[in-house]
DRENDO-1510 file (C-alpha; in Angstrom, 1 decimal, always signed):
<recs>
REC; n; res; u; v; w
REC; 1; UNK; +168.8; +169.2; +146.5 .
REC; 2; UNK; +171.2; +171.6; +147.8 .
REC; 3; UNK; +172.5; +174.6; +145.9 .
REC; 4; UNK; +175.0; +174.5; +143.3 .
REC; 5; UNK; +178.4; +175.3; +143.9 .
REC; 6; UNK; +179.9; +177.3; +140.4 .
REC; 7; UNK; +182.6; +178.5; +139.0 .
REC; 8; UNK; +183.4; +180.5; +136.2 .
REC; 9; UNK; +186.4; +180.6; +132.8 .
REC; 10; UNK; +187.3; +182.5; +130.8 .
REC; 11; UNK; +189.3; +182.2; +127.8 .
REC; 12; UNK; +191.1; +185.0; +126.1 .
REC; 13; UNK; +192.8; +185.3; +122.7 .
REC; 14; UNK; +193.4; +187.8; +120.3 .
REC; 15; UNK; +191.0; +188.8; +117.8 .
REC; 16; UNK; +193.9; +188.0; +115.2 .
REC; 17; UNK; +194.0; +184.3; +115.1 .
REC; 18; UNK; +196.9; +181.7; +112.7 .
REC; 19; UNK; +194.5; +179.1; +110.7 .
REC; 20; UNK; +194.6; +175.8; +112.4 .
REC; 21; UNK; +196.1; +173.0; +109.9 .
REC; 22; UNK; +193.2; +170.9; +109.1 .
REC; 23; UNK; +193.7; +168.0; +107.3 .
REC; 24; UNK; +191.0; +165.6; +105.4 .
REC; 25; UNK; +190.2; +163.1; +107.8 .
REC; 26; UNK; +187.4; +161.0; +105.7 .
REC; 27; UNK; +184.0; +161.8; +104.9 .
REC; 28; UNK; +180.8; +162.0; +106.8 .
REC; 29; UNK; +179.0; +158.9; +107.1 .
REC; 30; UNK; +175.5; +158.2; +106.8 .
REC; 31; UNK; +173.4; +159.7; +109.7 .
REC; 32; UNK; +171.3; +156.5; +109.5 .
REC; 33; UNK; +170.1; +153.7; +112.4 .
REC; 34; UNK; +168.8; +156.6; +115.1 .
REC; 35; UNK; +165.9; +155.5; +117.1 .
REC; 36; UNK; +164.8; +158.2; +117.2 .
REC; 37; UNK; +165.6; +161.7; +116.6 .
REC; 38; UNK; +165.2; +163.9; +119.3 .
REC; 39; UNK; +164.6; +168.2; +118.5 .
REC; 40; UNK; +164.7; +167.5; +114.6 .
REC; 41; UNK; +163.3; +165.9; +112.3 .
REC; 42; UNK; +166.2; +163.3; +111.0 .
REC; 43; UNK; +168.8; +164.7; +109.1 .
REC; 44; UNK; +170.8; +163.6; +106.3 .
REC; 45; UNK; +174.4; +164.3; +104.5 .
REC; 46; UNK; +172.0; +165.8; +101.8 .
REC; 47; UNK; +170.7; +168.3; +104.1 .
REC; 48; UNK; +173.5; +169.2; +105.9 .
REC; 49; UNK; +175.7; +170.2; +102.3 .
REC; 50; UNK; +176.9; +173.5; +102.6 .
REC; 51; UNK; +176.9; +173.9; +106.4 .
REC; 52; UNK; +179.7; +173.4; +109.4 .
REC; 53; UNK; +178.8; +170.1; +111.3 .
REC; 54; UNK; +180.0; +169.7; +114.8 .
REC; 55; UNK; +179.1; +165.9; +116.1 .
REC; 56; UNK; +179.6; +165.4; +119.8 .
REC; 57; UNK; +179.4; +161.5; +120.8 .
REC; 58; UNK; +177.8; +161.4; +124.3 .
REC; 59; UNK; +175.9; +159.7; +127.0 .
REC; 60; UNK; +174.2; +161.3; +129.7 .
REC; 61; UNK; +176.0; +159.6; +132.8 .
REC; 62; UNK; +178.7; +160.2; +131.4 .
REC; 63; UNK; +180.8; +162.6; +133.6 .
REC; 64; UNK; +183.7; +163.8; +131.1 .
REC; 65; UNK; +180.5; +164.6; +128.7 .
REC; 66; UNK; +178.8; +166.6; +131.4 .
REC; 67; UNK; +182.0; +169.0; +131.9 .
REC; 68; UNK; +182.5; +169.7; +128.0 .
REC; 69; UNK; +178.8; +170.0; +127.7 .
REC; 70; UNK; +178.5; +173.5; +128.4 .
REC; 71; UNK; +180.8; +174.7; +125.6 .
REC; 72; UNK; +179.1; +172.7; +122.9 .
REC; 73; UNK; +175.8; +174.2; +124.3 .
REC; 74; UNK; +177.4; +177.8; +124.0 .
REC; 75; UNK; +178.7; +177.3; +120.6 .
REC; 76; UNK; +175.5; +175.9; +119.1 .
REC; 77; UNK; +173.6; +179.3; +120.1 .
REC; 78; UNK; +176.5; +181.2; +118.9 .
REC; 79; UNK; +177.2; +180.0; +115.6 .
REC; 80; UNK; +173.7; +178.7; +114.9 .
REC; 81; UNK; +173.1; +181.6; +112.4 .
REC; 82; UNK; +176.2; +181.6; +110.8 .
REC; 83; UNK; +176.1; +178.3; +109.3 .
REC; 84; UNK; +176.9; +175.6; +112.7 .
REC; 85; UNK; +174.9; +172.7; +112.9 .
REC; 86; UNK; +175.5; +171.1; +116.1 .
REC; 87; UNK; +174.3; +167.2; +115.8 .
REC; 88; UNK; +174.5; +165.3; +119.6 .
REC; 89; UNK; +174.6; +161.6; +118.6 .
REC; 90; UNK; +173.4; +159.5; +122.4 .
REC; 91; UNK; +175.3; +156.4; +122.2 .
REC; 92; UNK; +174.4; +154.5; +125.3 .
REC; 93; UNK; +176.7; +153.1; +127.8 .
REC; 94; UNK; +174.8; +151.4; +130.7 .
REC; 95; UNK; +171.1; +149.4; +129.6 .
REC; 96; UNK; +169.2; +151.7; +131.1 .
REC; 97; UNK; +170.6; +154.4; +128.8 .
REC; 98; UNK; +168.8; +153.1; +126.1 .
REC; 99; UNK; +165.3; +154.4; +127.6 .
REC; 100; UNK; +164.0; +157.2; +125.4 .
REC; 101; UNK; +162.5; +158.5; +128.7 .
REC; 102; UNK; +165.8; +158.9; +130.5 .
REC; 103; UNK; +167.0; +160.6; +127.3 .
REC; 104; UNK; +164.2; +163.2; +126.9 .
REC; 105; UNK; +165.0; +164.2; +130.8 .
REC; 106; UNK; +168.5; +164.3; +130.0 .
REC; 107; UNK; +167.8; +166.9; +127.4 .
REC; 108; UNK; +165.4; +169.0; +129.6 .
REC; 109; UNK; +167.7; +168.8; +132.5 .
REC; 110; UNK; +170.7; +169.7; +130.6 .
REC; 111; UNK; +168.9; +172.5; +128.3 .
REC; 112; UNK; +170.2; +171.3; +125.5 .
REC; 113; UNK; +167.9; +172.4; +122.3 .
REC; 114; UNK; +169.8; +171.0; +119.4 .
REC; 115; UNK; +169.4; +167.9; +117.2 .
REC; 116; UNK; +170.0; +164.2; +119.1 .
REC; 117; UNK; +170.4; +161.2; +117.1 .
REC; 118; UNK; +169.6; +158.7; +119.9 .
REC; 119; UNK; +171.9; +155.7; +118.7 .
REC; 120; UNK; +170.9; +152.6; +120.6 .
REC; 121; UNK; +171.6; +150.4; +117.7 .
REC; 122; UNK; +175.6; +152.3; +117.7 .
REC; 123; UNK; +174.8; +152.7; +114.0 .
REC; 124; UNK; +176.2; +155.7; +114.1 .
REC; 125; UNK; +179.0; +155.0; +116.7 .
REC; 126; UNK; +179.7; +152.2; +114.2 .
REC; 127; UNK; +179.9; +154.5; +110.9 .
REC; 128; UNK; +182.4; +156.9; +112.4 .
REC; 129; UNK; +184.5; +154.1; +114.0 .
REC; 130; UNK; +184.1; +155.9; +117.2 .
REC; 131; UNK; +185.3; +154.7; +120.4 .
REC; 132; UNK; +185.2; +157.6; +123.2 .
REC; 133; UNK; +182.6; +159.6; +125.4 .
REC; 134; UNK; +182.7; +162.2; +124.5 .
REC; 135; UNK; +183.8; +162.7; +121.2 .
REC; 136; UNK; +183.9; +165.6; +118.6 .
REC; 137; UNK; +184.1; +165.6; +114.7 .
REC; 138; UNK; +184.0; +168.8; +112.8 .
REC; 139; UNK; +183.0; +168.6; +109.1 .
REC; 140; UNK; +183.4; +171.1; +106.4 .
REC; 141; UNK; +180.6; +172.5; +104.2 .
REC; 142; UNK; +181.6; +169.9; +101.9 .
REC; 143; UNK; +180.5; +166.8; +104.1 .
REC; 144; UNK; +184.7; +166.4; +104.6 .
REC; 145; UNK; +186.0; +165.6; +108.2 .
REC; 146; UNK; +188.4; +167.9; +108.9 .
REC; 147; UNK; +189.2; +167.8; +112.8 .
REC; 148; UNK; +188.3; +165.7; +116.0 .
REC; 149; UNK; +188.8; +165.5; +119.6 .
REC; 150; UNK; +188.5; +162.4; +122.0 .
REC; 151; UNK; +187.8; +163.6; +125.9 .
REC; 152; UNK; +188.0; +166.6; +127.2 .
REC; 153; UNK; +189.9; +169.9; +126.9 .
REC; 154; UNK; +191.0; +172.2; +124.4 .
REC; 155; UNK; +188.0; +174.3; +124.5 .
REC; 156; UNK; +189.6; +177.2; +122.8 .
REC; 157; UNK; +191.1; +175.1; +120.1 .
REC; 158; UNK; +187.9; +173.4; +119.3 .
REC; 159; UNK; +186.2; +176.6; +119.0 .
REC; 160; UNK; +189.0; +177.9; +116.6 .
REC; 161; UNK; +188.1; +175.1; +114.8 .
REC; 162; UNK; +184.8; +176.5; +113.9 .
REC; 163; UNK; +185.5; +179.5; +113.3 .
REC; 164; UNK; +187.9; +178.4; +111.0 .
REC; 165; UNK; +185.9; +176.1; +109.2 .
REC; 166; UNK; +182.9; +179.0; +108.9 .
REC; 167; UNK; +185.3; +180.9; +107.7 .
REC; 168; UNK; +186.4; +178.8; +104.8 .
REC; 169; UNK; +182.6; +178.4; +103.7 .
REC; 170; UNK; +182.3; +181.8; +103.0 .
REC; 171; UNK; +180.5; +182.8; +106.3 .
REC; 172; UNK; +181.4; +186.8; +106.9 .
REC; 173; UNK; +182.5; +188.2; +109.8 .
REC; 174; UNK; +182.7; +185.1; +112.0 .
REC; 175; UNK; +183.3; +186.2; +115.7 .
REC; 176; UNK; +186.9; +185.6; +116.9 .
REC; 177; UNK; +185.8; +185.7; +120.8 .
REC; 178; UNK; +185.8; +182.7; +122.7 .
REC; 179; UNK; +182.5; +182.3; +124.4 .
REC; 180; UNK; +182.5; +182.6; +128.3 .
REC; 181; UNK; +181.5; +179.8; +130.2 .
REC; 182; UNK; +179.7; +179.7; +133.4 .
REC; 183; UNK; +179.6; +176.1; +134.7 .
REC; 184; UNK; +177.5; +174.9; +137.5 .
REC; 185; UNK; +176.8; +171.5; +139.0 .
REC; 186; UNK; +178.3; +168.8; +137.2 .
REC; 187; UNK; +179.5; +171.1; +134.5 .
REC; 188; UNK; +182.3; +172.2; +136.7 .
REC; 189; UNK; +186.0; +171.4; +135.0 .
REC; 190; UNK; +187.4; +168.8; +137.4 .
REC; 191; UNK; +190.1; +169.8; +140.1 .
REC; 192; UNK; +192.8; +168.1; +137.8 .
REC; 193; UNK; +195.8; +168.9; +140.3 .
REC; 194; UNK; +194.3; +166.9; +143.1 .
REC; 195; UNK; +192.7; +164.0; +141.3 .
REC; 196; UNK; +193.7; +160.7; +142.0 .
REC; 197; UNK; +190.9; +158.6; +142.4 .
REC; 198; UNK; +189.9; +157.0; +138.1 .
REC; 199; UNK; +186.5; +156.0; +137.4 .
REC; 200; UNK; +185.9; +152.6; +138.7 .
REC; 201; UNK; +182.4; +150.0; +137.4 .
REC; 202; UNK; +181.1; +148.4; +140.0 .
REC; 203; UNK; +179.4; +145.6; +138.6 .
REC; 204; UNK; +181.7; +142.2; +137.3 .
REC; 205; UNK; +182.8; +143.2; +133.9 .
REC; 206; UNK; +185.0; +146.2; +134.7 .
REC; 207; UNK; +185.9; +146.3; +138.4 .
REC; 208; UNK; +189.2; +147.3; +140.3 .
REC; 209; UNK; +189.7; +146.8; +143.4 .
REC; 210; UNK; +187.0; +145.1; +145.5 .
REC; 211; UNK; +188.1; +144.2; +149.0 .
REC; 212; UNK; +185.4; +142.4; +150.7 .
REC; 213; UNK; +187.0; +139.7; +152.6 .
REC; 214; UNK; +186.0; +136.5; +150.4 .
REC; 215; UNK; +186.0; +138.4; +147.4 .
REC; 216; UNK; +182.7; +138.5; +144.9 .
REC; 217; UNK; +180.4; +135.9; +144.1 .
REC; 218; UNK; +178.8; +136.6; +140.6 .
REC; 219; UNK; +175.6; +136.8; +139.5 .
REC; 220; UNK; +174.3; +135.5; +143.4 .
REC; 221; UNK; +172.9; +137.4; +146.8 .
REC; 222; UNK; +175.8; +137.0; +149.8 .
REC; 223; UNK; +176.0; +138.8; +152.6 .
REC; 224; UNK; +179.9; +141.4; +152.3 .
REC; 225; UNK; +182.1; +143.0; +154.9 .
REC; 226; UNK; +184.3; +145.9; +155.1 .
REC; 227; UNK; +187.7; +145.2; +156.2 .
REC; 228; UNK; +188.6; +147.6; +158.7 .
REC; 229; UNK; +191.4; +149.6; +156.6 .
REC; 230; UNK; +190.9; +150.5; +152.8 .
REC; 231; UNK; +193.8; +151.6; +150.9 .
REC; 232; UNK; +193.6; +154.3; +148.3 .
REC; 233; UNK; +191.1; +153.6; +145.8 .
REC; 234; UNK; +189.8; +150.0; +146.8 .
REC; 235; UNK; +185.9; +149.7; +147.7 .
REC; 236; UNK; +183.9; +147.2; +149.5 .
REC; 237; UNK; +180.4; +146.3; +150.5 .
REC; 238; UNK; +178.3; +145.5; +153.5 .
REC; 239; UNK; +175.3; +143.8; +153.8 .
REC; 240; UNK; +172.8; +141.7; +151.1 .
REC; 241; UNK; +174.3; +142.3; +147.7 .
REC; 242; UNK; +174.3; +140.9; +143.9 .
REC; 243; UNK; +177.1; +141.8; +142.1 .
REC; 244; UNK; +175.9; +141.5; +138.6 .
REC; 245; UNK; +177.1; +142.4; +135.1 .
REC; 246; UNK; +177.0; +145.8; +135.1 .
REC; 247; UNK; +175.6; +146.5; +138.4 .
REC; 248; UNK; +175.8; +145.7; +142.1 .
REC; 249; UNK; +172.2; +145.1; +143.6 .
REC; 250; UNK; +171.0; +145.6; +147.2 .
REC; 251; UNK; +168.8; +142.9; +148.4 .
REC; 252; UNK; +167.9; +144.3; +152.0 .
REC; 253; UNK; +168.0; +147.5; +153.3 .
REC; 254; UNK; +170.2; +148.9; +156.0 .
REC; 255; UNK; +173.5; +147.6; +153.1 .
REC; 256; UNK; +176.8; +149.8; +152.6 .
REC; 257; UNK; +179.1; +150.7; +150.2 .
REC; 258; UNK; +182.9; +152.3; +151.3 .
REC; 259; UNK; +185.3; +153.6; +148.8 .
REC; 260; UNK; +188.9; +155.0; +149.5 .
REC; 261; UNK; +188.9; +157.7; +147.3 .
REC; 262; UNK; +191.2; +161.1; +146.5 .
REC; 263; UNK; +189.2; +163.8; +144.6 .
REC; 264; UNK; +187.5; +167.4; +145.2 .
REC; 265; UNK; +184.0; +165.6; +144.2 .
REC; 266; UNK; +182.7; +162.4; +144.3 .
REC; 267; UNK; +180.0; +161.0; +142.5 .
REC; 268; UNK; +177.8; +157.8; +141.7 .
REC; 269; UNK; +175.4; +156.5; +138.9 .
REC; 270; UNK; +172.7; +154.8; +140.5 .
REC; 271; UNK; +169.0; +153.9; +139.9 .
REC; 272; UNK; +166.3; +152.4; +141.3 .
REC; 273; UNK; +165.4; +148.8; +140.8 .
REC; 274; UNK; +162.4; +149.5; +140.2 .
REC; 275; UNK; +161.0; +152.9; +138.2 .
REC; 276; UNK; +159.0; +155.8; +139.7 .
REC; 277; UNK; +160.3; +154.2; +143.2 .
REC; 278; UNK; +162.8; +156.1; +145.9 .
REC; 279; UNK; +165.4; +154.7; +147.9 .
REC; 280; UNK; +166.4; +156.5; +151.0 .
REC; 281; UNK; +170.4; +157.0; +151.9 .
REC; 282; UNK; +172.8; +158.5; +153.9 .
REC; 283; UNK; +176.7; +159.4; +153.1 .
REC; 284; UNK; +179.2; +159.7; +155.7 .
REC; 285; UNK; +182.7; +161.2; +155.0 .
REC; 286; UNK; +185.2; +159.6; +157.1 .
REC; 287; UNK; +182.6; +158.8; +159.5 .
REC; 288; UNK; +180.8; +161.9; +160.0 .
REC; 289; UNK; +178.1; +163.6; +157.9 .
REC; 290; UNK; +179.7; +165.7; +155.2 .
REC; 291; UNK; +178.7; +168.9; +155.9 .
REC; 292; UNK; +180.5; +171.6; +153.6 .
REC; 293; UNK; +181.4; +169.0; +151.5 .
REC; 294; UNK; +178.2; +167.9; +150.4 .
REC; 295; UNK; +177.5; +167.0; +146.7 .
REC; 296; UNK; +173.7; +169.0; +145.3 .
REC; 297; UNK; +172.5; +165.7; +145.2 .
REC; 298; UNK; +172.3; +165.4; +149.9 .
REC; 299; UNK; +172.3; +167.8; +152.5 .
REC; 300; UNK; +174.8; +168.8; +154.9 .
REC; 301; UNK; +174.0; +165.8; +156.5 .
REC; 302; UNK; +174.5; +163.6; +153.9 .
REC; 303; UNK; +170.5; +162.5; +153.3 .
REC; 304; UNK; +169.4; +162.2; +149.8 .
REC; 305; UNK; +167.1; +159.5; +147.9 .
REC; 306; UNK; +167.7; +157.7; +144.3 .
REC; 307; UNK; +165.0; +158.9; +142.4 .
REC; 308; UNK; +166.0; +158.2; +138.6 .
REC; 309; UNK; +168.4; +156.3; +136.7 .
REC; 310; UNK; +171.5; +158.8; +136.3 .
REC; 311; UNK; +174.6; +160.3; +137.5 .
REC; 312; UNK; +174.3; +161.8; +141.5 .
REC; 313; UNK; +177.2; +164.1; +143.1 .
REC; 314; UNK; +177.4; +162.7; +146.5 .
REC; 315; UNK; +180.9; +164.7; +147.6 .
REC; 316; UNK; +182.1; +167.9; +146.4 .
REC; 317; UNK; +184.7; +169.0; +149.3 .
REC; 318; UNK; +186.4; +171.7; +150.0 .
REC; 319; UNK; +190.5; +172.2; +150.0 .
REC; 320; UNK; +192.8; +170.9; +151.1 .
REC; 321; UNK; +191.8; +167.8; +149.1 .
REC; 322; UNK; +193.1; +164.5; +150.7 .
REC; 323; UNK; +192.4; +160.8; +151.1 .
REC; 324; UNK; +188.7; +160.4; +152.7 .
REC; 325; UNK; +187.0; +157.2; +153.2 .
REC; 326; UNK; +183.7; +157.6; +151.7 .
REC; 327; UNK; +180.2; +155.6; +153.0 .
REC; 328; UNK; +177.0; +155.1; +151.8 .
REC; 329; UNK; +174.2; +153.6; +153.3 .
REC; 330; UNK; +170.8; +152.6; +151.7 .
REC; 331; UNK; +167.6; +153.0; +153.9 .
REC; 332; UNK; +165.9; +150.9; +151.5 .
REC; 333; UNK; +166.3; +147.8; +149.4 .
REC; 334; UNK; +165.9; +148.0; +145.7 .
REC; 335; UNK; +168.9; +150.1; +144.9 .
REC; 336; UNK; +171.1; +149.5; +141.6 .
REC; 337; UNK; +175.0; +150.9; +141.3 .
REC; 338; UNK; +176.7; +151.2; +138.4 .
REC; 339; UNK; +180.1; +153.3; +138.7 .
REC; 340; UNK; +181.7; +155.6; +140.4 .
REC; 341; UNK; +183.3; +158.9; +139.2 .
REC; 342; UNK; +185.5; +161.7; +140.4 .
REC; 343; UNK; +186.4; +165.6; +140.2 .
</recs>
């Protein structure tokens, strides 16, 4: 794994702050239906009267998650001992999400030391009427929802929040600083102004834009072609392929996948077919090895192996940001591909 490439923001504001109007958006549900919890001991509405709850909706390939992560890290340490109680609730998104295993790594990777409600059953998803990764509801001391946030953005705002909300339940001297951010990896805010390439699924259900002459036969092994030209955001496969459900499925080694894309980074979940195996790859930016624009998940020349089920960074290139034709090749069979994502 190469080294990370980092950045760093920070937010300023004055330490004299206008309250946020913050209307009553409904009560907090029932934090029933996890299997399990995760850093806690299960927690109920009971428990929780008299604190500030922040509940972040997430799922750990999620991309958009992994960039507002590092805020809702920072404000659980900071506000922990003035009345926050940061609750993650893991609502999976792809089957193999639902694997406590993957979860516990997740958390260990991603240092995150608060409570997770691991909501396979979407119980909980379910109760709040939720329907984003990620999501954020902040409830009062008195159980009340009193703000939310769909996506990401609006750090500062969602901060104020808190502070606003500790404020109200009678915690003294709440800090008006914005916490300072140092974002690495996959936390890294996206390059918005040169983003052009949307998350695409690869498997059946949700694809855009598959350009294999022939088109895709579901749910069966064929052998796929690139065409010679790809336009802006179409992909295409060659080799032995299934293109299943949710995933595509390489049946023989030595099979490709090419995307059109335009984005600073590029990235891929992925997962072998088969646990505690590796498959072997190489990536190729417009036909060459990527070099300085490796992703920490290859080399400069563009080598890496699928390890674990989960989100890799394959690209993360440097400006001038512009259309690249994007290649992968799998040394091995056995390899499953879920989605592609951008930066």
């Amino acid at each position: 794994m190469s080294e990370e490439i980092h950045s760093k923001r920070r937010e300023f504001s004055t330490t004299t702050v206008q309250p946020i109007e913050l209307p009553i958006e409904g009560e907090l549900p029932p934090l029933i239906g996890a299997t399990p919890w995760l850093n806690s001991q299960p927690l109920t509405v009971d428990e929780l009267s008299g604190k500030v709850v922040l509940i972040n909706f997430w799922t750990y390939t999620c991309i958009n998650w992994l960039r507002q992560l590092p805020y809702v890290r920072a404000w659980a340490e900071k506000y922990k001992d003035q009345g926050l109680v940061v609750i993650g609730v893991h609502t999976p998104e792809f089957e193999f999400e639902h694997t406590i295993e993957n979860v516990r790594r997740a958390l260990t990777d991603m240092n995150m030391n608060y409570p997770i409600a691991v909501d396979n059953n979407y119980a909980m998803w379910r109760a709040f009427e939720n329907h984003y990764w990620p999501a954020l509801y902040f409830i009062d001391r008195q159980g009340r929802i009193r703000h939310h946030h769909f996506g990401e953005g609006e750090y500062e705002q969602s901060e104020r929040v808190i502070q606003q909300l500790l404020s109200e339940s009678g915690t003294s001297r709440v800090s008006q600083e914005i916490v300072e951010i140092d974002a690495r990896g996959f936390e890294v805010a996206a390059d918005w102004n040169s983003l052009k390439s949307p998350e695409n699924y690869l498997g059946y259900d949700r694809t855009e834009h598959f350009a294999s002459p022939g088109g895709a036969v579901i749910n069966t092994p064929r052998s796929y072609t690139i065409p010679a030209q790809l336009q802006r955001n179409q992909w295409a496969l060659a080799g032995d392929w299934t293109i299943g459900r949710q995933a595509i499925a390489l049946n023989q080694s030595g099979g490709r996948i090419a995307y059109r894309f335009h984005a600073r980074d590029l990235h891929l979940v992925m997962g072998p077919a088969r646990l505690r195996t590796s498959v072997q790859f190489r990536v190729l930016v417009d036909g060459q090895p990527p070099v300085a624009a490796h992703g920490f998940d290859v080399d400069e020349q563009g080598e890496g192996a699928v390890t674990e089920q989960r989100l890799y960074q394959l690209v993360r290139q440097p400006q001038p940001i512009g259309d690249r034709q994007f290649e992968i090749e799998f040394l091995d069979a056995g390899v499953e591909v879920f989605a592609f994502t951008f930066g």
